[in-house]
N, C-alpha and C positions, 0 to 999 in steps of 0.2 A: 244852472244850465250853462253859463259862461266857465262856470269852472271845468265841463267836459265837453266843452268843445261843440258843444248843441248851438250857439249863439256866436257868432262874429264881433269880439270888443270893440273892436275898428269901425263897424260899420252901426253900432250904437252910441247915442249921444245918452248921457246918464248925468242927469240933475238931482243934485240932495242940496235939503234945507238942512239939514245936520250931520254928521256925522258921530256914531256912536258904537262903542265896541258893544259886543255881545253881554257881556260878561255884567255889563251896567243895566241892564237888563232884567238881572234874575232879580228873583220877589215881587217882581213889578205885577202887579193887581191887572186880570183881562177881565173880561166879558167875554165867556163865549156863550153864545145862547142855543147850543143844542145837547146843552148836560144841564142837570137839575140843578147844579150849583149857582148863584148869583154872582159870584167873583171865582178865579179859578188862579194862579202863581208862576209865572217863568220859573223855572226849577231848573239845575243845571243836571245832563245826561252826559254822563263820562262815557259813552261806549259810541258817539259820534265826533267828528272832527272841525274841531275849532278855526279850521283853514278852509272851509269851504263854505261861504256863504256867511251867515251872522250866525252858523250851528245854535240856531233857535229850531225847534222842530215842536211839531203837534204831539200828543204821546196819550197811547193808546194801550192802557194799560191791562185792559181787561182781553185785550186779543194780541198782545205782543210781550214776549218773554224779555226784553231786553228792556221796554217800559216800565213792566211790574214789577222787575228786579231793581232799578231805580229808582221806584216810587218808594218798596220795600226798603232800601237802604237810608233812601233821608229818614222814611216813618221809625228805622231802628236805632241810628246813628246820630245821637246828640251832635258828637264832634262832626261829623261829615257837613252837619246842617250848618254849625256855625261858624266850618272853612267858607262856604257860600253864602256867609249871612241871610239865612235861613229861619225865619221862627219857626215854631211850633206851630202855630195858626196856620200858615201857609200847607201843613202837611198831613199833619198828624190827624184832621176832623174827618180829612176826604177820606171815602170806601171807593171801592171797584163799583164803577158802575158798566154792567154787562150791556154790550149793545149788538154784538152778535151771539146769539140762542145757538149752539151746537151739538145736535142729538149723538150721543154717545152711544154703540153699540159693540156689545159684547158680545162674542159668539163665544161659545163651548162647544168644545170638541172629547170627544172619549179617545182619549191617547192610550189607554191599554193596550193595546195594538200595535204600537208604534217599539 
């Protein structure tokens, strides 16, 4: 929010017990507890920006093409995984787990006509 101007720096006082780059981050074991998984992985997303906040984001892979396409590249990419010291563990077990259902309709039309 500070980074667009939503937030006044000047008129926030901002206290850390640490300071730590993003980047120190990745692999790092969470808990999120509204996916089947028991541990889930900081994973790094090359199509957000490193300059804006701690570029940690949530990722939502089963309803966003820029997630799935991330998730796909560590799952495919030996070397990609072990530029971000990446294991295998961290990527390769997880599946899509769908959390939005989206009825798909197909119309046909008789184009003869046409």
């Amino acid at each position: 929010m500070m980074y667009q101007d939503i937030v006044d720096i000047d008129k926030v006082s901002l206290d850390s017990a640490v300071r730590i780059k993003g980047s120190e981050l990745l692999g790092c074991a969470l808990k999120a507890p509204m996916t089947k998984y028991a541990l889930i992985y900081a994973l790094p997303m090359l199509s957000i920006s490193e300059h804006k906040g701690t570029a940690i984001v949530s990722s939502v892979p089963s309803d966003s093409p820029d997630d799935f396409a991330a998730l796909n590249d560590l799952k495919n990419k030996k070397p990609l995984r072990e530029k971000y010291g990446i294991t295998d563990e961290m990527v390769l077990p997880f599946e899509i787990v769908i959390i939005i259902a989206i009825l798909q309709v197909i119309l046909w039309y008789n184009c003869s006509g046409l």
